[in-house]
BANUSE-235714 format. One record per atom (N, C-alpha, C): y, z, x; residue number from 1. Coordinates in Angstrom, 3 decimals. Each point is the difference from the previous one (the first is absolute). Example, Ala and Ser with C-alpha at 12.3 -4.5 7.8 and 13.67 -1.06 7.14 Angstrom:
residues 2
        y        z        x num
   -5.690    7.800   13.190   1
    1.190    0.000   -0.890   1
    1.200    0.000    0.900   1
    1.050   -0.720   -0.350   2
    1.190    0.060    0.820   2
    1.090    0.730   -0.770   2
***
This chain:
residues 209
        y        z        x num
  -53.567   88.486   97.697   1
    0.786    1.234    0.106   1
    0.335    0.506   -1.391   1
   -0.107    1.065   -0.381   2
   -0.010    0.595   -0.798   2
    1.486    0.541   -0.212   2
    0.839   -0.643   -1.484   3
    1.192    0.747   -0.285   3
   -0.022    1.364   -0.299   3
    1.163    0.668    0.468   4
   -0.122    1.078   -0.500   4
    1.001    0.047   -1.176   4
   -0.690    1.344   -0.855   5
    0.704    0.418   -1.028   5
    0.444    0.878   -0.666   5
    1.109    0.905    0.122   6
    0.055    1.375   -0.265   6
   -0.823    0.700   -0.653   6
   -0.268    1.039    0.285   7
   -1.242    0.899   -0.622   7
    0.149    0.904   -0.358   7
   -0.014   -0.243   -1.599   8
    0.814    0.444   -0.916   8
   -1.682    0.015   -1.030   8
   -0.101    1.059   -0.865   9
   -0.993   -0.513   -0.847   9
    0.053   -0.940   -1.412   9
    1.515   -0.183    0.089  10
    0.539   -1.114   -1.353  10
   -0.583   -1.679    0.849  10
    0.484    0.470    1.468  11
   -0.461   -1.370    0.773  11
   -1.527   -0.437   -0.287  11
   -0.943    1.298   -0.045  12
   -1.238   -0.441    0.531  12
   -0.640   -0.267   -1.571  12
    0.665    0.883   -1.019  13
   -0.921   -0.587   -1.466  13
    0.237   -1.424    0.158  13
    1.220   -0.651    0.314  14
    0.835   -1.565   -0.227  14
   -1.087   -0.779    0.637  14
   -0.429    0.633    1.365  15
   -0.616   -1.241    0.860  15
   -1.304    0.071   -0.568  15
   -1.127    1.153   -0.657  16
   -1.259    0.308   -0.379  16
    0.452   -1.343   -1.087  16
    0.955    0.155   -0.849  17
   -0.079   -1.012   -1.277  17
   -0.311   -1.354    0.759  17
    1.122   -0.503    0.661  18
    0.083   -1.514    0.831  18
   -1.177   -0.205    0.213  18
   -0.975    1.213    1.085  19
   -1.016   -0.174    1.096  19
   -1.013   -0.437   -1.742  19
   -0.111    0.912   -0.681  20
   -1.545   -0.368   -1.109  20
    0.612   -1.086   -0.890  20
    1.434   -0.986   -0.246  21
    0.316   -0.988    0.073  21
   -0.189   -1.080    0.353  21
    0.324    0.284    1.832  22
   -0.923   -1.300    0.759  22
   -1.124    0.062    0.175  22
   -0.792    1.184   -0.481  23
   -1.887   -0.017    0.219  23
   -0.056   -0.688   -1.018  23
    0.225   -0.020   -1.092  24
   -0.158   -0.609   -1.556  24
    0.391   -1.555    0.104  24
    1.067   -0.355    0.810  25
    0.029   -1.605   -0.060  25
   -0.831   -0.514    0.951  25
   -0.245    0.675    1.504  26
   -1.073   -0.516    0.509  26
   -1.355   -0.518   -0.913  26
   -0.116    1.003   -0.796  27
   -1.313   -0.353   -0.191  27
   -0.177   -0.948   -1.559  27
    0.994   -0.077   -0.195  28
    0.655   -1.582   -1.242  28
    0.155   -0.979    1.168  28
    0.706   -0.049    1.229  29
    0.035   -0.714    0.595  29
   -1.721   -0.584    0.304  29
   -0.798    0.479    0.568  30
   -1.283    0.211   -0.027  30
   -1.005   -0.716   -1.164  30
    0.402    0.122   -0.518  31
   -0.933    0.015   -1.457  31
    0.629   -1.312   -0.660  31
    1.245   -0.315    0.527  32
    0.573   -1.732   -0.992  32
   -0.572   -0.809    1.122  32
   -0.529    0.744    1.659  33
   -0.078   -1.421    0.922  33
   -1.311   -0.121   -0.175  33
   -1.091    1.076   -0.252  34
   -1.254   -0.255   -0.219  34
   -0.198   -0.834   -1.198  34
    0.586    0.494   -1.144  35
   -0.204   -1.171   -0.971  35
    0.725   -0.983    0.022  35
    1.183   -0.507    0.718  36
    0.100   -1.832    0.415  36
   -1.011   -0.323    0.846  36
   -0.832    0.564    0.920  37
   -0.824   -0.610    0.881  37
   -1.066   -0.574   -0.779  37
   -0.653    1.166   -1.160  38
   -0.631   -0.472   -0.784  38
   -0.374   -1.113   -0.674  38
    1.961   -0.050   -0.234  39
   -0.073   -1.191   -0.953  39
    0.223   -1.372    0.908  39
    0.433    0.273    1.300  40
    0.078   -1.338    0.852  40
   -1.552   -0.594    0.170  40
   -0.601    1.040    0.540  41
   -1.491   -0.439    0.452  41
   -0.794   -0.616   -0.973  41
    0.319    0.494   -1.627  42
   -0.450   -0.744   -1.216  42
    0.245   -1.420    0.621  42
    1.415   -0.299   -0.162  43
   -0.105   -1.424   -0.226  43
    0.378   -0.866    1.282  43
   -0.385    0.747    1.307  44
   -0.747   -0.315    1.228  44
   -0.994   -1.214   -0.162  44
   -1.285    1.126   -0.775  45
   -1.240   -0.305    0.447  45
   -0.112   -1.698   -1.518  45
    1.499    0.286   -0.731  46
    0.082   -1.079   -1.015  46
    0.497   -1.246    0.331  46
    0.565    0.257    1.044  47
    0.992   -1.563    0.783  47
   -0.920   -0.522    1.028  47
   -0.730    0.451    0.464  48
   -0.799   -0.464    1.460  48
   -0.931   -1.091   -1.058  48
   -1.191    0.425   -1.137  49
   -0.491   -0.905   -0.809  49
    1.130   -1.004   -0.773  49
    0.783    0.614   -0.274  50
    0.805   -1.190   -0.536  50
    0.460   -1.009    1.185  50
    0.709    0.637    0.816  51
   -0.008   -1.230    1.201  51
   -0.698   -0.903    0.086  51
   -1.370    0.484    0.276  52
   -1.146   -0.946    0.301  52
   -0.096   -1.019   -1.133  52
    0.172    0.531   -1.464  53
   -0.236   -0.962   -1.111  53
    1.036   -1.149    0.172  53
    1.252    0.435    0.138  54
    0.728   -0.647    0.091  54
    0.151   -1.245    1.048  54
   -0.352    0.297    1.301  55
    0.009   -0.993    1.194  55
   -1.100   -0.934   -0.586  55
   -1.564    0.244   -0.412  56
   -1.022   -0.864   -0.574  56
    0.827   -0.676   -1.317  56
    0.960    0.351   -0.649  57
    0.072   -0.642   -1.233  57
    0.963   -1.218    0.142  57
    1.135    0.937    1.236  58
    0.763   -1.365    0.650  58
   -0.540   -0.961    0.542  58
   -0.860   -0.019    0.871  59
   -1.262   -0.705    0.836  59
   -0.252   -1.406   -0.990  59
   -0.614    0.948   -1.231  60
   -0.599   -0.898   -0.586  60
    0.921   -0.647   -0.976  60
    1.677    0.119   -0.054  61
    0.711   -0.686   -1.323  61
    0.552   -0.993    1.121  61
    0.388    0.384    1.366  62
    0.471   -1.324    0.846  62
   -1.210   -0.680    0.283  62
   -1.288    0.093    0.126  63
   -1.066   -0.625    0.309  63
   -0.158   -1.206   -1.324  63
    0.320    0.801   -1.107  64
   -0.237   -1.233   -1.418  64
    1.747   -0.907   -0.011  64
    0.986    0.931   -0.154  65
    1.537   -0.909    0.129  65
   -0.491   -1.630    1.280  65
   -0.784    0.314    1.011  66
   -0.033   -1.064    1.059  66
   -0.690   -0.605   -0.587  66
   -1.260    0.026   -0.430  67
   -1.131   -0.461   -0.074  67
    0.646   -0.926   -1.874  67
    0.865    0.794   -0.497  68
    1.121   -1.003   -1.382  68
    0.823   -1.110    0.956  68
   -0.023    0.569    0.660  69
    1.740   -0.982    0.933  69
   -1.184   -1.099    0.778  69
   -1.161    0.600    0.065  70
   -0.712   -1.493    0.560  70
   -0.277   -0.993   -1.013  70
   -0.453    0.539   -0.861  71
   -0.550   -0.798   -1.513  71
    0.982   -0.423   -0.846  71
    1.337    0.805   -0.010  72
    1.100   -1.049   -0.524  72
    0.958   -0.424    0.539  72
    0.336    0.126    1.385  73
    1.253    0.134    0.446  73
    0.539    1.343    0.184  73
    1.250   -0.060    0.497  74
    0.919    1.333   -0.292  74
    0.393    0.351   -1.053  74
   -0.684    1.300   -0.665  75
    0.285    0.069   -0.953  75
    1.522    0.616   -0.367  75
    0.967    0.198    0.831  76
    1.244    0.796   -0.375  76
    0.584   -0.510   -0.968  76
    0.002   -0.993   -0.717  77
    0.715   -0.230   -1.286  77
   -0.957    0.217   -1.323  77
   -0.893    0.244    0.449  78
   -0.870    0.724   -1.604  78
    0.142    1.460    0.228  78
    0.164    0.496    0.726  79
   -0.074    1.463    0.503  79
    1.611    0.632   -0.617  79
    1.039   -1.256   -0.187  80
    1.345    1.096   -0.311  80
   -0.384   -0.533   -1.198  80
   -0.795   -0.460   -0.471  81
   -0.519    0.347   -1.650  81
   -0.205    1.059   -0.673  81
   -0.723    0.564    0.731  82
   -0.164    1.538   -0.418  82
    1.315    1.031   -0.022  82
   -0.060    0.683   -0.591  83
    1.068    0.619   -0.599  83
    0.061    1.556    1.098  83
    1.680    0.278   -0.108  84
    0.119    1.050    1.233  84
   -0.891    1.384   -1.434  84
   -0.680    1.059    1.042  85
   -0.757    1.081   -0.766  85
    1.179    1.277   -0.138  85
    0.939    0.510   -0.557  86
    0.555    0.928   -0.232  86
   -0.396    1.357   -0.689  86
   -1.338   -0.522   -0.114  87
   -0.276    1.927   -0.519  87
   -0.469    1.056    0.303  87
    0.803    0.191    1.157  88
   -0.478    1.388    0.743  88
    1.061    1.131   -0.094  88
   -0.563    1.247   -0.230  89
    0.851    1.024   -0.434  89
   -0.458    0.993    0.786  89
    1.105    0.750    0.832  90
    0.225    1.006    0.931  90
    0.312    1.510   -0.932  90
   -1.544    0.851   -0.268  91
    0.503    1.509   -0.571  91
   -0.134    0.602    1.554  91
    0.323    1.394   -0.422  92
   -0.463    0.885    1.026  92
   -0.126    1.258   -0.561  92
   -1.140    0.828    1.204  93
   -0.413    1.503   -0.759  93
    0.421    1.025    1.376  93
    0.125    1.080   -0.183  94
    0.308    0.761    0.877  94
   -1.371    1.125    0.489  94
    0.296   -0.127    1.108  95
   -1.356    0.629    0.921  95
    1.054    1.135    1.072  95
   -0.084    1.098   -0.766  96
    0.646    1.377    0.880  96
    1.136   -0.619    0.267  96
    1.102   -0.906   -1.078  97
    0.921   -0.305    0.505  97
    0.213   -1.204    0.582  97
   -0.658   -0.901    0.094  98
   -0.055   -0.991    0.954  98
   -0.458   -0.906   -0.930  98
    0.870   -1.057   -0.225  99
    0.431   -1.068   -1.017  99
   -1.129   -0.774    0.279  99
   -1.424   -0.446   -0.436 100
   -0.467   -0.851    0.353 100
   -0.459   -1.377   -0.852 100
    0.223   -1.222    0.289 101
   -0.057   -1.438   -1.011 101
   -1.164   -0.165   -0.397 101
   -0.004    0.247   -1.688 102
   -1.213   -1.510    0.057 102
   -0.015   -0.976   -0.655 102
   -0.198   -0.955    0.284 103
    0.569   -1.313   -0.276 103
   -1.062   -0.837   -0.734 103
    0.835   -0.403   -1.142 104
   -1.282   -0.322   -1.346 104
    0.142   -1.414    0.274 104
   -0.495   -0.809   -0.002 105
   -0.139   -1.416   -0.598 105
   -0.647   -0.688   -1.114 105
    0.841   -0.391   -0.899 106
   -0.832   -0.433   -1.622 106
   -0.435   -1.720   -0.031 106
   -1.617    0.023    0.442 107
   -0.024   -1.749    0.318 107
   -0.188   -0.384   -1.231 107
    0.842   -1.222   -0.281 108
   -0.366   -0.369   -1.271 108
   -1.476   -0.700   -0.105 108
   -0.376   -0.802   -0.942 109
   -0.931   -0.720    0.032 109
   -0.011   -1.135    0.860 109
   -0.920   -0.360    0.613 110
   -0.014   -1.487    0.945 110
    0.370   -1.110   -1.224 110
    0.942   -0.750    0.676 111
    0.800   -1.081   -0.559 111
   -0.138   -1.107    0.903 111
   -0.444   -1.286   -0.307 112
    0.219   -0.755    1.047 112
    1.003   -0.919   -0.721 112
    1.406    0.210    0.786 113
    0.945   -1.150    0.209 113
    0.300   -0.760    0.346 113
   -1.192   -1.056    0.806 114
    0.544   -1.134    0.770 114
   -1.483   -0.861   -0.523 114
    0.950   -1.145    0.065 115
   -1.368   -1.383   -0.376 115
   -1.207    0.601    0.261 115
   -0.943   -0.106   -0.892 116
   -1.361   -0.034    0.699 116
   -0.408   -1.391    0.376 116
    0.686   -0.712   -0.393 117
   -0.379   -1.373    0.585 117
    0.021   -0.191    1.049 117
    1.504    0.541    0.799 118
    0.277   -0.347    1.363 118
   -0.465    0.645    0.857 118
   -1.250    1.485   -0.473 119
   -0.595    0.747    0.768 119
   -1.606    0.346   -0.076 119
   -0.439    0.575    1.082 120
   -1.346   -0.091   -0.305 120
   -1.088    1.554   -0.468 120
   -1.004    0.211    0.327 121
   -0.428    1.616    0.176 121
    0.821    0.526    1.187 121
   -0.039   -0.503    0.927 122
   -0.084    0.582    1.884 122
    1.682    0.580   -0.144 122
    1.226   -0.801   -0.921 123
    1.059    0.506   -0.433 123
   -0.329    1.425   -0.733 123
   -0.536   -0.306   -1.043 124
   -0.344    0.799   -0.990 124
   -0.337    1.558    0.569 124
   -0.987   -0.333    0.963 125
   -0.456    1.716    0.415 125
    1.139    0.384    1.270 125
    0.681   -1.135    0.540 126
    1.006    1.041    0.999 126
    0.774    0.445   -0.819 126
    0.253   -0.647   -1.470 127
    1.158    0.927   -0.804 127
   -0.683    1.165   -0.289 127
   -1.051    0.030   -0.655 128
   -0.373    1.371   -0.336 128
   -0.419    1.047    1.228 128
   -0.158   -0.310    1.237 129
   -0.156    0.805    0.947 129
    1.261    0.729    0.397 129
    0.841   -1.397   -0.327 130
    1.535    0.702    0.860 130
    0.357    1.296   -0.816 130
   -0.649   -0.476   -1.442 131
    0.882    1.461   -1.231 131
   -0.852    0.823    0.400 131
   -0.860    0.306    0.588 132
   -1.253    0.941    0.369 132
    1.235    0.732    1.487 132
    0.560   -0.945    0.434 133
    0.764    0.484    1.407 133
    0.846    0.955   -0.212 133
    1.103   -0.858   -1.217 134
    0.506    0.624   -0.760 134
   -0.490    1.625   -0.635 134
   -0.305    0.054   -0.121 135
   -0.249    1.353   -0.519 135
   -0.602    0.948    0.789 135
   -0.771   -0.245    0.785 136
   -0.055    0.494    1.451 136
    1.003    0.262    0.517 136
    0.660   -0.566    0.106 137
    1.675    0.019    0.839 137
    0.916    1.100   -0.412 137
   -0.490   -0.152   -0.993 138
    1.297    1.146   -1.485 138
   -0.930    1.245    0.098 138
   -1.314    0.004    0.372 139
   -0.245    1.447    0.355 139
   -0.108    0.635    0.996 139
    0.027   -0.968    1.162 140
    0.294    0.255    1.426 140
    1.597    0.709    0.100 140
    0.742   -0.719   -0.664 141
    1.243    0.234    0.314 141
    0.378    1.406   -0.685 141
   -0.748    0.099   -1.292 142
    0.249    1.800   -0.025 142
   -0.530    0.796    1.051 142
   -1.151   -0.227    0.464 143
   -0.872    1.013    0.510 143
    1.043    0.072    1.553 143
    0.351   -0.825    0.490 144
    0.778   -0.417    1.704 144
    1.236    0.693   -0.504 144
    0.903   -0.223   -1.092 145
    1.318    1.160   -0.375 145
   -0.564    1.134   -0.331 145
   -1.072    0.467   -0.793 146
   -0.345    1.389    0.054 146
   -0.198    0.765    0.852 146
   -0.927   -0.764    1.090 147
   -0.173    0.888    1.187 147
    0.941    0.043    0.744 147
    1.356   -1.088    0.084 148
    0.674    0.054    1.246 148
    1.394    1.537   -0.583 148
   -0.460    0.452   -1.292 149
    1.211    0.514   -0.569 149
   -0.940    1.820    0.272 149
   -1.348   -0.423   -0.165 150
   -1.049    1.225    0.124 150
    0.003    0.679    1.406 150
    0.296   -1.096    0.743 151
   -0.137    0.613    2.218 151
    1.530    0.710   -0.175 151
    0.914   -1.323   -0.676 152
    1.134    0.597    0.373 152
    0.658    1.385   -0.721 152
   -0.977    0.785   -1.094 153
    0.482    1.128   -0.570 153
   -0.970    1.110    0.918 153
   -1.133   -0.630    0.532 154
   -0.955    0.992    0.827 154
    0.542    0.365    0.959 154
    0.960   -0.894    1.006 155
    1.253    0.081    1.184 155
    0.555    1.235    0.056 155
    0.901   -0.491   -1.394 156
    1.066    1.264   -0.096 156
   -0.557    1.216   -0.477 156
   -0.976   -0.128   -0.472 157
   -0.440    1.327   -0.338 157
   -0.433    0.792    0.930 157
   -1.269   -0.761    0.687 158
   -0.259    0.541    1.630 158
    0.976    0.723    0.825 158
    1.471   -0.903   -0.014 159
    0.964    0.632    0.920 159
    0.613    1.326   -0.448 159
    0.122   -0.186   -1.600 160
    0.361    1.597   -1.085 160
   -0.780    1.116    0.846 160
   -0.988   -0.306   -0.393 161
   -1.250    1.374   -0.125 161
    0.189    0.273    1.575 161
    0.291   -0.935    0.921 162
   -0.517    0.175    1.027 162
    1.292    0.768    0.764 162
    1.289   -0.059   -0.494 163
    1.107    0.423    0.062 163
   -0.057    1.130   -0.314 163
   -0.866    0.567   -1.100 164
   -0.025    1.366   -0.944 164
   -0.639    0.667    0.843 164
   -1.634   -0.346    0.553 165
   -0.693    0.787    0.512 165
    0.340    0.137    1.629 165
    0.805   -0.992    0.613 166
    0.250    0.366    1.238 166
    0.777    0.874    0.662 166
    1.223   -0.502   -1.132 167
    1.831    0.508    0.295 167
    0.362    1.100   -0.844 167
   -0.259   -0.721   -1.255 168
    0.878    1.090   -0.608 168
   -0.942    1.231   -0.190 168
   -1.433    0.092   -0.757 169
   -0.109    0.858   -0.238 169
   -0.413    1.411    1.966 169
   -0.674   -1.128    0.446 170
    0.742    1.097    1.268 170
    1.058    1.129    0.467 170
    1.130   -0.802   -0.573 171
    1.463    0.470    0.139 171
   -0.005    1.084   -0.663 171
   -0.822   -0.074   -1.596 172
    0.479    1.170   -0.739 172
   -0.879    0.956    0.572 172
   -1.364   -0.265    0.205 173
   -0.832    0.919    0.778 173
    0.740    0.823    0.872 173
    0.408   -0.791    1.177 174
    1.155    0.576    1.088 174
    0.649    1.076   -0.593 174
    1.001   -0.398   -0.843 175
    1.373    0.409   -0.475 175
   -0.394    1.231   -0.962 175
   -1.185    0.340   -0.881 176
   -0.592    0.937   -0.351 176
   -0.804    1.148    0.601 176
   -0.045   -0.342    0.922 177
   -0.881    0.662    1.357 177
    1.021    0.699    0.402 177
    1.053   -0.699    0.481 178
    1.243    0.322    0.716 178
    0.809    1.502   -0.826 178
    0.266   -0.529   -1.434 179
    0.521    1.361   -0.749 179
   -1.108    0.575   -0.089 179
   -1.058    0.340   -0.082 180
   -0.811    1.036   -0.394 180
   -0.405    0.717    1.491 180
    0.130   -0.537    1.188 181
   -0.020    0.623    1.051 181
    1.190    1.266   -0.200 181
    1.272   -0.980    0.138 182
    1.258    0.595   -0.126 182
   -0.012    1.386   -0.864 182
   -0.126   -0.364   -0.984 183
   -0.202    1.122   -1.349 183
   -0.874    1.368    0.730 183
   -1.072   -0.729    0.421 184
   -0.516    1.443    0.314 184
    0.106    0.550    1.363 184
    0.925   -0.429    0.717 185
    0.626    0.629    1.151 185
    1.056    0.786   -0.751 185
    0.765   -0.227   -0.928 186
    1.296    0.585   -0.129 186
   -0.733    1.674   -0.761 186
   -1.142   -0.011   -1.049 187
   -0.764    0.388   -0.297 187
   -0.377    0.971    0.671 187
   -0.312   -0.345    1.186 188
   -0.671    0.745    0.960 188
    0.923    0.883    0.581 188
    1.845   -0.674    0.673 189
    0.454    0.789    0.433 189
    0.626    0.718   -0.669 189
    0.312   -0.010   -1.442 190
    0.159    0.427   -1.448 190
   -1.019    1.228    0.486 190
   -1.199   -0.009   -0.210 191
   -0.507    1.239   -0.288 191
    0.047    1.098    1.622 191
    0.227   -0.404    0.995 192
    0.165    0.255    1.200 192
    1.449    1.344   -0.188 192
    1.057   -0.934   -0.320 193
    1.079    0.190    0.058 193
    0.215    1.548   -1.159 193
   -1.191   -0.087   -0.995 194
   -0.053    1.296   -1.268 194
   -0.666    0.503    0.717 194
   -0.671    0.370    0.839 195
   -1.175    1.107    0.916 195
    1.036    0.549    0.809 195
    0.867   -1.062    0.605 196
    0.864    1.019    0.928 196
    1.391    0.850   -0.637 196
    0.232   -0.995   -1.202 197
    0.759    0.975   -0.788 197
   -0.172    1.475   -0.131 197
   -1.494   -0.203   -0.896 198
   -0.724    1.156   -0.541 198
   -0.364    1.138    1.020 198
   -0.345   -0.524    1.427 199
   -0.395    0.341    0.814 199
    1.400    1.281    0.388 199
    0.958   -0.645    0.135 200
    1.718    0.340    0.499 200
    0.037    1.142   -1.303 200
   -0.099   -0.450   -0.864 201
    0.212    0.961   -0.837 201
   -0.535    1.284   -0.543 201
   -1.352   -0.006    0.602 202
   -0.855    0.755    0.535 202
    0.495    1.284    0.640 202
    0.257   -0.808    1.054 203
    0.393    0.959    1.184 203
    0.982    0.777    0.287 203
    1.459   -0.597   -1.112 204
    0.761    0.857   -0.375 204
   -0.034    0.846   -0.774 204
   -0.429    0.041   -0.878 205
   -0.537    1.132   -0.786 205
   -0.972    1.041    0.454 205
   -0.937   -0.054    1.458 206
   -0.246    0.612    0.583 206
    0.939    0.958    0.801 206
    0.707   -0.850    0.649 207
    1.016    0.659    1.037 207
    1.241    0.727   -1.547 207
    0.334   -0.462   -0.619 208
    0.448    0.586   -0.825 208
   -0.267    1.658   -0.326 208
   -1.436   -0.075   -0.266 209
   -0.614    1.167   -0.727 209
    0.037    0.567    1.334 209
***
């Protein structure tokens, strides 16, 4: 239903401004969701291969950790040998507004900290597989917060634009329609109302003479 709004022509310049207002954010609205989709589907088609790398790389670092834990035992007390990894650093860049992470990790050089005595190769490569996991992991985990921050700015935007082009700019359509009908009825009986004047006045000046 369409508000009404006095019809006035101060009214109708006001609503022409609003109405080519909300045409103008629709189509920003428009134009920031096409380019997040863009940028989601980028790194879409970047997580599905990384997935896959990742499940094969896990596969194969618990396949060697067992295949250590057969050949030496359990290894959990050479394992808190290794030192906790703290160097990962969270920047972020902005995409139409929309804060998105990427998350650096600085590996140092491979260090081995625990006896080599008390361990063998089959140790040796589940450590270096696991840091292979590792870093997999740290880029999974940007790409899974990027996108989940990328749907969720595509959401609200969807609902914007979709608010603009349904509701509001309708309304002003309506509500501009509405005074410019108005206007030119009054217009009309405006010029109606000078014919019969003129008309009247006419005729006295006839009967006059």
């Amino acid at each position: 239903m369409t508000t009404q709004v006095f019809p006035t022509k101060g009214n109708l310049m006001a609503l022409n401004k609003s109405y080519a207002l909300a045409k103008k954010g629709y189509e920003l609205m428009d134009r920031k969701r096409n380019i997040l989709i863009r940028e989601m589907m980028t790194l879409i088609e970047d997580v599905r291969q990384l997935r896959q790398d990742l499940s094969n790389t896990y596969k194969q670092a618990y396949q060697a950790l067992q295949e250590a834990n057969i050949t030496l035992g359990i290894v959990n007390d050479i394992a808190k040998s290794i030192p906790l990894d703290n160097n990962v650093e969270v920047t972020y860049r902005s995409v139409m507004g929309v804060e998105i992470p990427s998350v650096s990790h600085f590996a140092e050089q491979i260090k081995i900290s625990y006896g080599i005595g008390h361990t063998n190769t089959k140790f040796d490569y589940a450590y270096k597989t696991f840091l292979k996991v590792r870093e997999l992991t740290v880029k999974l985990a940007e790409i899974d917060n990027s996108t989940y921050r990328l749907a969720n700015a595509i959401r609200k935007t969807q609902k914007r634009a979709n608010a603009l082009k349904n509701i509001v700019i309708p309304r002003f359509e309506g509500q501009i329609k509405y005074i410019i009908d108005a206007l030119e009825e009054k217009e009309r009986e405006a010029f109606i109302r000078q014919k019969v004047i003129k008309s009247q006045t006419e005729n006295r000046k006839k009967q006059s003479s």
